[in-house]
N, C-alpha and C positions, 0 to 999 in steps of 0.2 A: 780716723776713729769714728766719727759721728757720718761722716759719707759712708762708711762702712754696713754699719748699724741700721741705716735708711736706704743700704742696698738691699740687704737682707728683708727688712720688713715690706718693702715695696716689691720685692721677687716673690714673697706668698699670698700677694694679692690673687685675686682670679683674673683670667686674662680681661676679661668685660670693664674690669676695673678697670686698670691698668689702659686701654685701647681708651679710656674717656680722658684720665687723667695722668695719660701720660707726658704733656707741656707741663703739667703742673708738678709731678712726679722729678723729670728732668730738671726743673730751673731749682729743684730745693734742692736735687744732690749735686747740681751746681754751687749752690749758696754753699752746702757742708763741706766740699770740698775745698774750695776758696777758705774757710773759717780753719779747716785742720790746717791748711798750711802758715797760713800770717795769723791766728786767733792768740799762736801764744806769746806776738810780740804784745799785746795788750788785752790783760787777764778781762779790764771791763767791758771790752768791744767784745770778748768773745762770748762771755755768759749773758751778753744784753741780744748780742746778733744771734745764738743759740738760743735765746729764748722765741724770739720772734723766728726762730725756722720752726722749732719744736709747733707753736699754736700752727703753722699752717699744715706741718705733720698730723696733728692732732683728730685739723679737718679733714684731710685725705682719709684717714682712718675711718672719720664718725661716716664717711660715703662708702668705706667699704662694710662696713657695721652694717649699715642699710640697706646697702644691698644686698647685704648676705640674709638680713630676715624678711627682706622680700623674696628673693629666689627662693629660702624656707618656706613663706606660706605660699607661693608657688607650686611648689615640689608636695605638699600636702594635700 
């Protein structure tokens, strides 16, 4: 479910993203994957371990944020 969800958000990255942070990309939908399958024998490990991949999602994002308004002022 959550491997899922961070397959998809990380496949509309731009490739340039994607080519920097891809080890970091790979080792979180390793964590989501590992978390969908054992997270729902312990509800707390899962919403605590889920939190802590979410903040590193977060930051992959704010790189892709960034560098999409650089390539913007860029492209201007």
């Amino acid at each position: 479910m959550l491997k899922q969800e961070l397959e998809e958000l990380f496949g509309a990255m731009p490739q340039i993203v994607k080519d920097k942070l891809q080890p970091v990309m790979d080792n979180l939908l390793e964590r989501a994957g590992e978390l969908d399958e054992h997270g729902s024998k312990d509800p707390d490990y899962y919403e605590e371990e889920r939190e802590d991949i979410m903040k590193e999602v977060h930051k992959v994002k704010y790189l892709n944020d960034q560098w999409q308004i650089m390539n913007a002022k860029k492209n201007n």
